[in-house]
N, CA, C, O and CB atoms as a CASP TS submission, in Angstrom:
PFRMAT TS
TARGET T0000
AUTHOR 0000-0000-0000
METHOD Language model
MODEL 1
PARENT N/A
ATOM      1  N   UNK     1     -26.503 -20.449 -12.375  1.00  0.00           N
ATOM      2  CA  UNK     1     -26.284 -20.896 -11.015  1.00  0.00           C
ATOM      3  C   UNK     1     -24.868 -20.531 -10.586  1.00  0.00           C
ATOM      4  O   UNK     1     -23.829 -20.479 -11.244  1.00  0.00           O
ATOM      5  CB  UNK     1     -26.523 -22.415 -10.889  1.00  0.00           C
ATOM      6  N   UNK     2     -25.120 -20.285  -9.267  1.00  0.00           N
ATOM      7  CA  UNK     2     -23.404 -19.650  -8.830  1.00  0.00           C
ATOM      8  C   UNK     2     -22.243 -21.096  -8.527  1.00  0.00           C
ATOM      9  O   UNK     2     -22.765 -22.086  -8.014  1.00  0.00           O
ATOM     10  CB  UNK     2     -23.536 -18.500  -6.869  1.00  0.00           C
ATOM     11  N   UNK     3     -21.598 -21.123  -8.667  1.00  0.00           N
ATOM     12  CA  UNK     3     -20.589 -21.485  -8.176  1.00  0.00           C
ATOM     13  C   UNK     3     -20.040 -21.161  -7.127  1.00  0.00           C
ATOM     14  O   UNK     3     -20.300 -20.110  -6.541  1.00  0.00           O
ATOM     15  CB  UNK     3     -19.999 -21.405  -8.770  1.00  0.00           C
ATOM     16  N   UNK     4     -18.843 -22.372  -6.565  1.00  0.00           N
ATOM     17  CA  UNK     4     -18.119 -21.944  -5.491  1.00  0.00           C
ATOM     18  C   UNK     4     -17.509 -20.826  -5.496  1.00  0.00           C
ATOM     19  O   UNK     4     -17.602 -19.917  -4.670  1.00  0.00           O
ATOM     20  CB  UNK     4     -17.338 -22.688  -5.198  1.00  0.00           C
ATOM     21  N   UNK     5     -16.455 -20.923  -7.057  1.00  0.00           N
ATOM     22  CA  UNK     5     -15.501 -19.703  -7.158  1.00  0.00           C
ATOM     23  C   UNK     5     -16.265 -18.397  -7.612  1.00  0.00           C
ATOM     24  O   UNK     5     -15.544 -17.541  -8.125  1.00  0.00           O
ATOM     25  CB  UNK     5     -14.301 -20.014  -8.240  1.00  0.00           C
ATOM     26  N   UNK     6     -17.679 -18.094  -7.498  1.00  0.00           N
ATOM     27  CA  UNK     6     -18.185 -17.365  -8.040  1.00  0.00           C
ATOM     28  C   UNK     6     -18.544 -16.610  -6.954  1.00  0.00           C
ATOM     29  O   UNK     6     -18.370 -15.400  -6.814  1.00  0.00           O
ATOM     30  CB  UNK     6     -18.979 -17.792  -8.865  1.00  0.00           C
ATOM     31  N   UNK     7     -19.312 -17.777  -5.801  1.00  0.00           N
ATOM     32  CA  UNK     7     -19.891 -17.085  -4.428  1.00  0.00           C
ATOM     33  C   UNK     7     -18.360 -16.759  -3.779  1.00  0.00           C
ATOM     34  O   UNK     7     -18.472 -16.049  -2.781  1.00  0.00           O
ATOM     35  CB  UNK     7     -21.048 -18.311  -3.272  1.00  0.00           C
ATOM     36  N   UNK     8     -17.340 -17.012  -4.015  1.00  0.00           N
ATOM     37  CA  UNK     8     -16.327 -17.030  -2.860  1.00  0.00           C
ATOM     38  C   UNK     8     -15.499 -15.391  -3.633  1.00  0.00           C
ATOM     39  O   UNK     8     -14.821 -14.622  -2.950  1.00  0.00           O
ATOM     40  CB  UNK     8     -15.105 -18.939  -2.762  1.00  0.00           C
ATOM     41  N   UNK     9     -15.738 -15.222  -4.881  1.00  0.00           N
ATOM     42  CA  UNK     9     -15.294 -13.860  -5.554  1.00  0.00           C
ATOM     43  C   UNK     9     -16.181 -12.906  -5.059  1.00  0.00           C
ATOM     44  O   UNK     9     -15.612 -11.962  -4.510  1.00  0.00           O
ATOM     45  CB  UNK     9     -15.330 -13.823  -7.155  1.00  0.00           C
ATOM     46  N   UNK    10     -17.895 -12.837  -5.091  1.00  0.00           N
ATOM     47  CA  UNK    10     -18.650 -12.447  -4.377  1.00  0.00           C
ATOM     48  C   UNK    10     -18.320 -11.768  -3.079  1.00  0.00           C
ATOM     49  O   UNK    10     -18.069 -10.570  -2.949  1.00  0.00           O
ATOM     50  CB  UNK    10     -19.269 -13.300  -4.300  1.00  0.00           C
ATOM     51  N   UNK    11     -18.351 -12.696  -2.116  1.00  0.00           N
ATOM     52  CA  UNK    11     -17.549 -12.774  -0.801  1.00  0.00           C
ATOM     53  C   UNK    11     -16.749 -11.832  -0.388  1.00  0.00           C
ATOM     54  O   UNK    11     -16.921 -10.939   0.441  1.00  0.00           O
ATOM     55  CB  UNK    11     -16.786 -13.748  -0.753  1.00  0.00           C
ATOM     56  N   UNK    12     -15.510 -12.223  -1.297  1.00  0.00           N
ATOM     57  CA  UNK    12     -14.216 -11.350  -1.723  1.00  0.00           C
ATOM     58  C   UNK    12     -14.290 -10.069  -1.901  1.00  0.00           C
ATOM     59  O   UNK    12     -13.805  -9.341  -1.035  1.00  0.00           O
ATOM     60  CB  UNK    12     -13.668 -11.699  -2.870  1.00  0.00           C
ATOM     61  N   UNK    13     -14.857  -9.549  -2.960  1.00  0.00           N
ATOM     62  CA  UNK    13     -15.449  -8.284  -3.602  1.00  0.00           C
ATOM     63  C   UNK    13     -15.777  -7.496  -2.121  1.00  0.00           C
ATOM     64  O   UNK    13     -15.226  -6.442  -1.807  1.00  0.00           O
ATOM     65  CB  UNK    13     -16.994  -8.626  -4.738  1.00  0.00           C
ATOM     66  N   UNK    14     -16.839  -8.249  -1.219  1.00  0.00           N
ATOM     67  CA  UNK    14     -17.577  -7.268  -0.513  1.00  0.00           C
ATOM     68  C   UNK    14     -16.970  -6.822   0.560  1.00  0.00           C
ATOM     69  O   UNK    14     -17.085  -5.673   0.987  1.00  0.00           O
ATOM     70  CB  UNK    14     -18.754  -7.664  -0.153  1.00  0.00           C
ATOM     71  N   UNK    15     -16.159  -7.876   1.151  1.00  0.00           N
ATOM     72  CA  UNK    15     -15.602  -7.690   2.375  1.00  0.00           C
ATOM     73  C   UNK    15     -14.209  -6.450   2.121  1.00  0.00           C
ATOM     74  O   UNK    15     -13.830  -5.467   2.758  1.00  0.00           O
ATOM     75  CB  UNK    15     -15.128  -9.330   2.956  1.00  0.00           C
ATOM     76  N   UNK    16     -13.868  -6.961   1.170  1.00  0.00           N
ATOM     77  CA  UNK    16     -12.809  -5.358   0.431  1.00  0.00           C
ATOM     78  C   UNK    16     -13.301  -4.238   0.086  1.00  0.00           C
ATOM     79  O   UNK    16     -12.609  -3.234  -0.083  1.00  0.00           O
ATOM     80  CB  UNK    16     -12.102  -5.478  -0.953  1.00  0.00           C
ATOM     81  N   UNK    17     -14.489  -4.277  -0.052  1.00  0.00           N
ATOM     82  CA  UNK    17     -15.187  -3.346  -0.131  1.00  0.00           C
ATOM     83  C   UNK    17     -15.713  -2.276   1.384  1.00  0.00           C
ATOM     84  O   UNK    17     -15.746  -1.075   1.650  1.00  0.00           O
ATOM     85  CB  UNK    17     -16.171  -4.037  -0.846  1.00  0.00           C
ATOM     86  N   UNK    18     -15.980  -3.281   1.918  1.00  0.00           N
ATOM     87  CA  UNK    18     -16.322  -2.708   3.449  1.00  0.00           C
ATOM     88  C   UNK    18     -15.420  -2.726   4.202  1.00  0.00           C
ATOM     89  O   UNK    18     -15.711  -2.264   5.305  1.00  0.00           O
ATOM     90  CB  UNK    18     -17.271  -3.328   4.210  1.00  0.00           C
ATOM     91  N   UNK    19     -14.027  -3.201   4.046  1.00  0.00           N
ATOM     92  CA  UNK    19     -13.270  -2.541   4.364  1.00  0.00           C
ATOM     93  C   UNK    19     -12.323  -1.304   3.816  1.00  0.00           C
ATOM     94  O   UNK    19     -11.872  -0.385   4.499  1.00  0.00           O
ATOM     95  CB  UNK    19     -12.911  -3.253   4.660  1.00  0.00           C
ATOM     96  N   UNK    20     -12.169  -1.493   2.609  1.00  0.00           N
ATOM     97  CA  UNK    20     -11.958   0.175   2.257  1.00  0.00           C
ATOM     98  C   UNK    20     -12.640   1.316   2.729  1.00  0.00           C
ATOM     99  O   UNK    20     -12.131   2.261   3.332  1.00  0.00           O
ATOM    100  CB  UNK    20     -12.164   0.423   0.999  1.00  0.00           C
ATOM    101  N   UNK    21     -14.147   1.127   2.331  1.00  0.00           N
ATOM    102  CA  UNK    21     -15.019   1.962   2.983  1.00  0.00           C
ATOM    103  C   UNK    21     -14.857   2.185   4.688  1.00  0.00           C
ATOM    104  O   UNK    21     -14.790   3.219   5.352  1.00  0.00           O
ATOM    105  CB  UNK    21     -16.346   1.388   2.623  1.00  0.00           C
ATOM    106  N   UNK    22     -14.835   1.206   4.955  1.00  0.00           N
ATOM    107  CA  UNK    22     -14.250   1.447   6.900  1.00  0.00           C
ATOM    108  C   UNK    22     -12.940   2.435   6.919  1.00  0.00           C
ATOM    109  O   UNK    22     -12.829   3.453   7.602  1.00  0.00           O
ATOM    110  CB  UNK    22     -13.509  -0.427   7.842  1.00  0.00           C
ATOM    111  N   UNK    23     -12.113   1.971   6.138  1.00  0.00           N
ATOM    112  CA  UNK    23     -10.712   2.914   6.362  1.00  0.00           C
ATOM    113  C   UNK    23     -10.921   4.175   5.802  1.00  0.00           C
ATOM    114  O   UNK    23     -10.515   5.156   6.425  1.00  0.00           O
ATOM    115  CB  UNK    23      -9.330   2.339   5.649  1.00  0.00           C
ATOM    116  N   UNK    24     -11.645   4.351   4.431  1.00  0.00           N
ATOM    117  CA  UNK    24     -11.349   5.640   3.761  1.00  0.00           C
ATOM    118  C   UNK    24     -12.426   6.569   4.997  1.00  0.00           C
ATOM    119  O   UNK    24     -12.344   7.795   4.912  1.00  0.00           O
ATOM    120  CB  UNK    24     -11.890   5.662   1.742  1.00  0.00           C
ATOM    121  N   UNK    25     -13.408   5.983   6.110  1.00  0.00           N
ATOM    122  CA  UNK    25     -14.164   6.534   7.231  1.00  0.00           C
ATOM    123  C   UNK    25     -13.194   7.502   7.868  1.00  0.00           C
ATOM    124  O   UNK    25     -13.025   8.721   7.881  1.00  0.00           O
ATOM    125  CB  UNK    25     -14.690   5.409   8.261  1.00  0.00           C
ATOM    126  N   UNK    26     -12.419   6.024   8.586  1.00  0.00           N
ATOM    127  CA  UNK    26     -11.375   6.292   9.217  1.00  0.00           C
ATOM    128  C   UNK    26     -11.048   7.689   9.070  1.00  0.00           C
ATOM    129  O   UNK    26     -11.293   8.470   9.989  1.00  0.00           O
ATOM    130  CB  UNK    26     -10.421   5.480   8.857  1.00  0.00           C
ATOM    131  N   UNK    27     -10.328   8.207   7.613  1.00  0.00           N
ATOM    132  CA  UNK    27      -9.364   8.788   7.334  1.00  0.00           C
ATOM    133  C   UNK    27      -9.685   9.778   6.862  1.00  0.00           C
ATOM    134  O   UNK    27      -8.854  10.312   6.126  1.00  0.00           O
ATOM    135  CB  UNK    27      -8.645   8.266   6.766  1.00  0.00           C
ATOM    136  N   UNK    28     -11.039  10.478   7.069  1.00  0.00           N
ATOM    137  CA  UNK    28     -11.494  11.216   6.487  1.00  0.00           C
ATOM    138  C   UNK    28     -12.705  12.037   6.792  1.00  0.00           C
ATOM    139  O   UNK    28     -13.092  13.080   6.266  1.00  0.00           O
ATOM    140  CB  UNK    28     -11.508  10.701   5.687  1.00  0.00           C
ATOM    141  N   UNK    29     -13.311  11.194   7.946  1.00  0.00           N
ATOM    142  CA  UNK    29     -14.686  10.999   8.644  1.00  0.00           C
ATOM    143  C   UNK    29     -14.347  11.417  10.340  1.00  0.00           C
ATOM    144  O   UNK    29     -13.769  10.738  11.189  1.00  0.00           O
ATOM    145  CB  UNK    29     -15.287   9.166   8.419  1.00  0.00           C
ATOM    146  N   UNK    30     -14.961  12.823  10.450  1.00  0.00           N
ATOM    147  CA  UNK    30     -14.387  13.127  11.934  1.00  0.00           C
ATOM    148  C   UNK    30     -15.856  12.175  12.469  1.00  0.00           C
ATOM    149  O   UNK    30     -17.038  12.335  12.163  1.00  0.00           O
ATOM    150  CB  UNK    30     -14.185  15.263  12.545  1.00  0.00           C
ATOM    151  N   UNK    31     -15.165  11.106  13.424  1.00  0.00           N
ATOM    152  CA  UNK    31     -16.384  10.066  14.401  1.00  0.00           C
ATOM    153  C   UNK    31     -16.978  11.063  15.422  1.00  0.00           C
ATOM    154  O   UNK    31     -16.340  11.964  15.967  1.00  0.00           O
ATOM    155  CB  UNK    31     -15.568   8.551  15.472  1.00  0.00           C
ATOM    156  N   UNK    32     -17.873  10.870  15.549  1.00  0.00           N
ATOM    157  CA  UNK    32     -17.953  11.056  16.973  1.00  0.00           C
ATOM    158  C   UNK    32     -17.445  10.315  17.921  1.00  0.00           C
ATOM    159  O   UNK    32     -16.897   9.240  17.674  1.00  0.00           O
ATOM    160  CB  UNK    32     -18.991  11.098  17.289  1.00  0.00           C
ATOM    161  N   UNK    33     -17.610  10.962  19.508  1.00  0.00           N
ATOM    162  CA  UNK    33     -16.755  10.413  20.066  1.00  0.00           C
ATOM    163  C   UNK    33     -16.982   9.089  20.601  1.00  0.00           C
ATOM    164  O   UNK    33     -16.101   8.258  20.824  1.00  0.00           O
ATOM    165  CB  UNK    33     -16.405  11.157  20.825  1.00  0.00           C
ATOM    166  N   UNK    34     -18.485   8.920  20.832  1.00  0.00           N
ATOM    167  CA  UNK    34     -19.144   7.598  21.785  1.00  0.00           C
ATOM    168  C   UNK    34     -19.248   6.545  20.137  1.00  0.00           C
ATOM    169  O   UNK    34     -19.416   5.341  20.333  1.00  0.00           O
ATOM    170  CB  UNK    34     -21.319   8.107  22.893  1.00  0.00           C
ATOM    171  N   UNK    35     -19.161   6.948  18.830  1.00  0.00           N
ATOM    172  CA  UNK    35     -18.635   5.611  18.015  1.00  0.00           C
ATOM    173  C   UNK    35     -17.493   5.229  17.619  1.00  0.00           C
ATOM    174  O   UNK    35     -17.316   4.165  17.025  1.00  0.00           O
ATOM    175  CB  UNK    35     -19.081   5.479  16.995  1.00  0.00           C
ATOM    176  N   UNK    36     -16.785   5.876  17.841  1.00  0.00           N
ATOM    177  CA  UNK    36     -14.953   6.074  17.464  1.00  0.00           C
ATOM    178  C   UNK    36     -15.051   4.774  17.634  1.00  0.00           C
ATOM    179  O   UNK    36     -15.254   4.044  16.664  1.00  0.00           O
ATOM    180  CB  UNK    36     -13.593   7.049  18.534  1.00  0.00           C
ATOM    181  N   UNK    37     -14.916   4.257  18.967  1.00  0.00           N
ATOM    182  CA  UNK    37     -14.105   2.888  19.686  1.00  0.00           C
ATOM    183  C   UNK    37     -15.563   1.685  18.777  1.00  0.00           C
ATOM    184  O   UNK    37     -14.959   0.645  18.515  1.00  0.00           O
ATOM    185  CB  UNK    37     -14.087   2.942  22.317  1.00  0.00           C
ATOM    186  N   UNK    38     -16.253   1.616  18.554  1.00  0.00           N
ATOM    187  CA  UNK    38     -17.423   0.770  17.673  1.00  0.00           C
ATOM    188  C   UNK    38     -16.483   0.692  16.328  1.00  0.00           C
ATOM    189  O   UNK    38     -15.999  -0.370  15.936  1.00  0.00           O
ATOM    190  CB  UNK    38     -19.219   1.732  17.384  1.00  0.00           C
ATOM    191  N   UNK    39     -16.319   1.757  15.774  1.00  0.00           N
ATOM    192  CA  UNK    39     -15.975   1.963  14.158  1.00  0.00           C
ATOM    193  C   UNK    39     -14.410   0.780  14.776  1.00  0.00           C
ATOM    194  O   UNK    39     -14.075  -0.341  14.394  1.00  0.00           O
ATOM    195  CB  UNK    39     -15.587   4.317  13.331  1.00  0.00           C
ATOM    196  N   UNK    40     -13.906   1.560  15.664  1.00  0.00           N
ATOM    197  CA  UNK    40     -12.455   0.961  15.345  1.00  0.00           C
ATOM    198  C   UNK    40     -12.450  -0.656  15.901  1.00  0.00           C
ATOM    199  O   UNK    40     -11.460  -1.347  15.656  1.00  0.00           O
ATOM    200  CB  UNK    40     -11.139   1.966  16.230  1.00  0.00           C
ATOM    201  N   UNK    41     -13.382  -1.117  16.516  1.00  0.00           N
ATOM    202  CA  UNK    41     -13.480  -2.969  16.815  1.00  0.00           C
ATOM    203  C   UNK    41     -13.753  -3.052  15.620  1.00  0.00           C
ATOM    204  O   UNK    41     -12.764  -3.365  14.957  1.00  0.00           O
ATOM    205  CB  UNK    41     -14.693  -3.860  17.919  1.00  0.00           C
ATOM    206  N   UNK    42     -15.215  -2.823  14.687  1.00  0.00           N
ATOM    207  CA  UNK    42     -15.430  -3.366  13.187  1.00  0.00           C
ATOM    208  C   UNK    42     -14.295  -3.182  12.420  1.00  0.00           C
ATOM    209  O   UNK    42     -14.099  -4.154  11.689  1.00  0.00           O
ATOM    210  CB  UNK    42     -16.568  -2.686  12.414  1.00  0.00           C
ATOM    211  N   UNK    43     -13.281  -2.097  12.283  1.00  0.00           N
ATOM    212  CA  UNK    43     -12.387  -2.173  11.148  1.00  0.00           C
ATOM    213  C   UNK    43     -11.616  -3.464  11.522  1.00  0.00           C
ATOM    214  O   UNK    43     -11.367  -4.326  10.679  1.00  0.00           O
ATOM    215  CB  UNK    43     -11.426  -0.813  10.941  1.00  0.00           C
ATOM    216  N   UNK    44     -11.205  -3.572  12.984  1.00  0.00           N
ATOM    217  CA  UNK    44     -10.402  -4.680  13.527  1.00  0.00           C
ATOM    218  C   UNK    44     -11.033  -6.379  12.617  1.00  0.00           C
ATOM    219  O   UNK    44     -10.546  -7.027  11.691  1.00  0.00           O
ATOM    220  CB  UNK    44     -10.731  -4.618  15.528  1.00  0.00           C
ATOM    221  N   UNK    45     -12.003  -6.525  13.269  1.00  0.00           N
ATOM    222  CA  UNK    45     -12.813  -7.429  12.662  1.00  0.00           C
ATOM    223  C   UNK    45     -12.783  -7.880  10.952  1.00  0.00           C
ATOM    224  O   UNK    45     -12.616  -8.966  10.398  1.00  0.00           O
ATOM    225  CB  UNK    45     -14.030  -6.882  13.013  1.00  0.00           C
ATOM    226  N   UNK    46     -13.035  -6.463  10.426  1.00  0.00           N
ATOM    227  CA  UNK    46     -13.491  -6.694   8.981  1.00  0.00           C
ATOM    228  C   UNK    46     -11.944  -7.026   8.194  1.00  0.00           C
ATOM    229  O   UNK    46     -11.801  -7.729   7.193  1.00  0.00           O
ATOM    230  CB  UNK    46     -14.413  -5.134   8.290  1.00  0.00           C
ATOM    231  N   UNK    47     -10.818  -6.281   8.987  1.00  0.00           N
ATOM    232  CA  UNK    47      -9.496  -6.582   8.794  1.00  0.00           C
ATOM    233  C   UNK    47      -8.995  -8.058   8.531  1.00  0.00           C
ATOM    234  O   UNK    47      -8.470  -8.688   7.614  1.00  0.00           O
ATOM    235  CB  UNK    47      -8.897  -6.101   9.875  1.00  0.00           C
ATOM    236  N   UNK    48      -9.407  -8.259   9.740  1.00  0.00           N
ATOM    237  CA  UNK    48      -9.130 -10.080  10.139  1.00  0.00           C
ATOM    238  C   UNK    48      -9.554 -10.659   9.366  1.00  0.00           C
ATOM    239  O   UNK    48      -8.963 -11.679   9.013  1.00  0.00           O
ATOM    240  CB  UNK    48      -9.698 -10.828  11.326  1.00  0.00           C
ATOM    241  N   UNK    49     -11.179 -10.147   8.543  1.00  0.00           N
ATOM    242  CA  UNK    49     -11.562 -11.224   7.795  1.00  0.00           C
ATOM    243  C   UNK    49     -10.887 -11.021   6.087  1.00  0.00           C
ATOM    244  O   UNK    49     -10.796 -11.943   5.276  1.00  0.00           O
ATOM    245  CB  UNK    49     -13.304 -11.270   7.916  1.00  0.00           C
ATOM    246  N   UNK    50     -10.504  -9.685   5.860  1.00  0.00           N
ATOM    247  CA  UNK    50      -9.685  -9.188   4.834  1.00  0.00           C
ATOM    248  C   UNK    50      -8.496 -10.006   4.861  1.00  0.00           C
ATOM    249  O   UNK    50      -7.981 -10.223   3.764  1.00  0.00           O
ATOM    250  CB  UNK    50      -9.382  -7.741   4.972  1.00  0.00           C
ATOM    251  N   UNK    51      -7.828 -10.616   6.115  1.00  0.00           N
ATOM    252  CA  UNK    51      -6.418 -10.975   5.933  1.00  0.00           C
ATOM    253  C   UNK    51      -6.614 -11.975   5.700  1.00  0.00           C
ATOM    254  O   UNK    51      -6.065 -12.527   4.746  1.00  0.00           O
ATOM    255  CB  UNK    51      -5.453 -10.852   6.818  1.00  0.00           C
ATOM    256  N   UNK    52      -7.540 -12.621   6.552  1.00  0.00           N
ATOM    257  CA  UNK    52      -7.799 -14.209   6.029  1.00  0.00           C
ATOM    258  C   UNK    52      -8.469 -14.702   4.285  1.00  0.00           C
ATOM    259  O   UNK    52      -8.241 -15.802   3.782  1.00  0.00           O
ATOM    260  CB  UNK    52      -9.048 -14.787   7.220  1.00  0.00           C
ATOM    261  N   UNK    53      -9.062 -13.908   3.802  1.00  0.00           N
ATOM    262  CA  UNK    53      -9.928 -13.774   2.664  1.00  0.00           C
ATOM    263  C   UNK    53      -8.395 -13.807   1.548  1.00  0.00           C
ATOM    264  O   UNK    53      -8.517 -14.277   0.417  1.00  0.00           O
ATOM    265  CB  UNK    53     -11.139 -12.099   2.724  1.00  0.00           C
ATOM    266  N   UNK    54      -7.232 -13.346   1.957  1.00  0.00           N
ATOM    267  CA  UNK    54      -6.001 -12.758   1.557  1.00  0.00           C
ATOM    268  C   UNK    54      -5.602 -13.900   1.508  1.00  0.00           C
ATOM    269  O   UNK    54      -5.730 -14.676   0.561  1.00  0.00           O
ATOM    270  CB  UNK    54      -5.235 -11.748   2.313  1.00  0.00           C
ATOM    271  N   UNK    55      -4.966 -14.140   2.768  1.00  0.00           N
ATOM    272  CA  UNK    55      -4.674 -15.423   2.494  1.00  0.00           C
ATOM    273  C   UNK    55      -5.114 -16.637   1.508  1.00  0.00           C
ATOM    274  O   UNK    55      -4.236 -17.192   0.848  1.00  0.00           O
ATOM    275  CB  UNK    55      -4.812 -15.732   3.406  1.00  0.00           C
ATOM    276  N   UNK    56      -6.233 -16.981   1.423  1.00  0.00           N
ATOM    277  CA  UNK    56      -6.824 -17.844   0.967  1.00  0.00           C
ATOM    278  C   UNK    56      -6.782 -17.992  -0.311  1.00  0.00           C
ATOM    279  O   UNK    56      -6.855 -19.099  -0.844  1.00  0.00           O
ATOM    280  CB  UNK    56      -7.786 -17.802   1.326  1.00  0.00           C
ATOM    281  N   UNK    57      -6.619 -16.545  -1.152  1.00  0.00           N
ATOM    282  CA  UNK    57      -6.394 -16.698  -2.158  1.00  0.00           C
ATOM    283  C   UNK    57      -5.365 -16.720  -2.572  1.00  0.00           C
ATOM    284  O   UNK    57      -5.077 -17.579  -3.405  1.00  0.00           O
ATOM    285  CB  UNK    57      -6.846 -16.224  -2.595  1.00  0.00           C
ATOM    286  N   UNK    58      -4.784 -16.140  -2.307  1.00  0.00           N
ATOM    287  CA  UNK    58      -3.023 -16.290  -2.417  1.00  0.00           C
ATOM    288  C   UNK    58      -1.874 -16.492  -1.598  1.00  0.00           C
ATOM    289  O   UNK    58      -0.836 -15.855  -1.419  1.00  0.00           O
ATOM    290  CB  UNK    58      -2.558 -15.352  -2.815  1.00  0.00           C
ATOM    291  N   UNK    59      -2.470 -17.836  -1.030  1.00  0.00           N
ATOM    292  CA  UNK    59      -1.831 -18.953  -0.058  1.00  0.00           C
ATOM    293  C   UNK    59      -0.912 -19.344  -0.943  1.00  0.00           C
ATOM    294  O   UNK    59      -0.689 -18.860  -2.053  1.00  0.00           O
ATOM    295  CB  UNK    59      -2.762 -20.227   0.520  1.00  0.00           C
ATOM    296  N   UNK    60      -0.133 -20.677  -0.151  1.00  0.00           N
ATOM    297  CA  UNK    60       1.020 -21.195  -1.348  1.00  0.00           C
ATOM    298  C   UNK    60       0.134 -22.835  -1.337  1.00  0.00           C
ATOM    299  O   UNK    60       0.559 -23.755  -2.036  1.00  0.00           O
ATOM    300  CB  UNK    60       3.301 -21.213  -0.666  1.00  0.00           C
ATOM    301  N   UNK    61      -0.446 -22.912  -0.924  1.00  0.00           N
ATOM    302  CA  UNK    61      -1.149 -24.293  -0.846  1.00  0.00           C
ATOM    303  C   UNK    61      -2.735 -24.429  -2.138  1.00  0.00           C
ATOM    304  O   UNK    61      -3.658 -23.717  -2.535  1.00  0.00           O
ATOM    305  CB  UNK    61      -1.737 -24.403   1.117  1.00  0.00           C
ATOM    306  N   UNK    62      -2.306 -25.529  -2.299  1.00  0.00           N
ATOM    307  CA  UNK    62      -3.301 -26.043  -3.874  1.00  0.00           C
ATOM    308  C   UNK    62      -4.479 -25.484  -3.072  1.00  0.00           C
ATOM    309  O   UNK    62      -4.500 -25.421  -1.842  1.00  0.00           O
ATOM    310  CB  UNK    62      -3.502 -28.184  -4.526  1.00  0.00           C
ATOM    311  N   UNK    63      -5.281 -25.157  -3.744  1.00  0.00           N
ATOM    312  CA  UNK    63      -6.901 -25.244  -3.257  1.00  0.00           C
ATOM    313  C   UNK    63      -7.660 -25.932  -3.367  1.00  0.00           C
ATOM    314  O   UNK    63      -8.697 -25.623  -2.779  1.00  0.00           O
ATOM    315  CB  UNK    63      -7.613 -24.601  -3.533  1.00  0.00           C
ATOM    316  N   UNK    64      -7.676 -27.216  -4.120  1.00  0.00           N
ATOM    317  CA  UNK    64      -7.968 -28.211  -4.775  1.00  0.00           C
ATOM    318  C   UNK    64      -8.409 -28.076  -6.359  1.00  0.00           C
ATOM    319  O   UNK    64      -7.737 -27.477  -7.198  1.00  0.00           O
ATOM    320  CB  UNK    64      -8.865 -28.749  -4.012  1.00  0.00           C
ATOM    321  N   UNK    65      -9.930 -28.884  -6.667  1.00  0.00           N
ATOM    322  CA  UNK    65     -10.594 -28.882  -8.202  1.00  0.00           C
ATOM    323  C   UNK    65     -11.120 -27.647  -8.921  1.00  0.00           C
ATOM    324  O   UNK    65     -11.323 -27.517 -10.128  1.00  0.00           O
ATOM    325  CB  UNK    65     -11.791 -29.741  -8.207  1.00  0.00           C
ATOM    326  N   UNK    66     -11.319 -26.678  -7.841  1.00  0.00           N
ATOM    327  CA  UNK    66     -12.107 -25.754  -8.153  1.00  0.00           C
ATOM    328  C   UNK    66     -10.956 -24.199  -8.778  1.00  0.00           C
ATOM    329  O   UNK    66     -11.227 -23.067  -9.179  1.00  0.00           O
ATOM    330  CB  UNK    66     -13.124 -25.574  -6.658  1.00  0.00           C
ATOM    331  N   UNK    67      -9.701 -24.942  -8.568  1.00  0.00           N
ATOM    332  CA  UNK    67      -8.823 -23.876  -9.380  1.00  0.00           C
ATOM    333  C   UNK    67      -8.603 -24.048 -11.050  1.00  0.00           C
ATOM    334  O   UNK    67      -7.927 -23.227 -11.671  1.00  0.00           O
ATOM    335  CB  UNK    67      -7.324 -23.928  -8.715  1.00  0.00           C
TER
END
């Protein structure tokens, strides 16, 4: 059975994942032109949730029992 810290590594894993994959797009991947501005809101997005995901783990604040 999963756990918190198990589903929340899960979590972790994927969203870094889809965002690498978004950037290495980025950087490498000529867009077309009518998805350019699509690709670049999702990287925005998947970013935000990368920074926050960031945060969370290596906040300066206890996390509680589950550390």
């Amino acid at each position: 059975m999963l756990t918190k810290r198990k589903v929340r590594m899960v979590v972790g894993v994927f969203v870094a994942s889809i965002f690498g994959g978004l950037l290495t797009a980025l950087l490498f991947k000529d867009l077309p032109e009518g998805n350019a501005d699509i690709v670049k809101v999702l990287v925005g997005f998947i970013g935000g949730a990368f920074v926050t995901m960031v945060s969370f783990y290596f906040g300066d604040k206890e996390q509680g029992a589950d550390e």
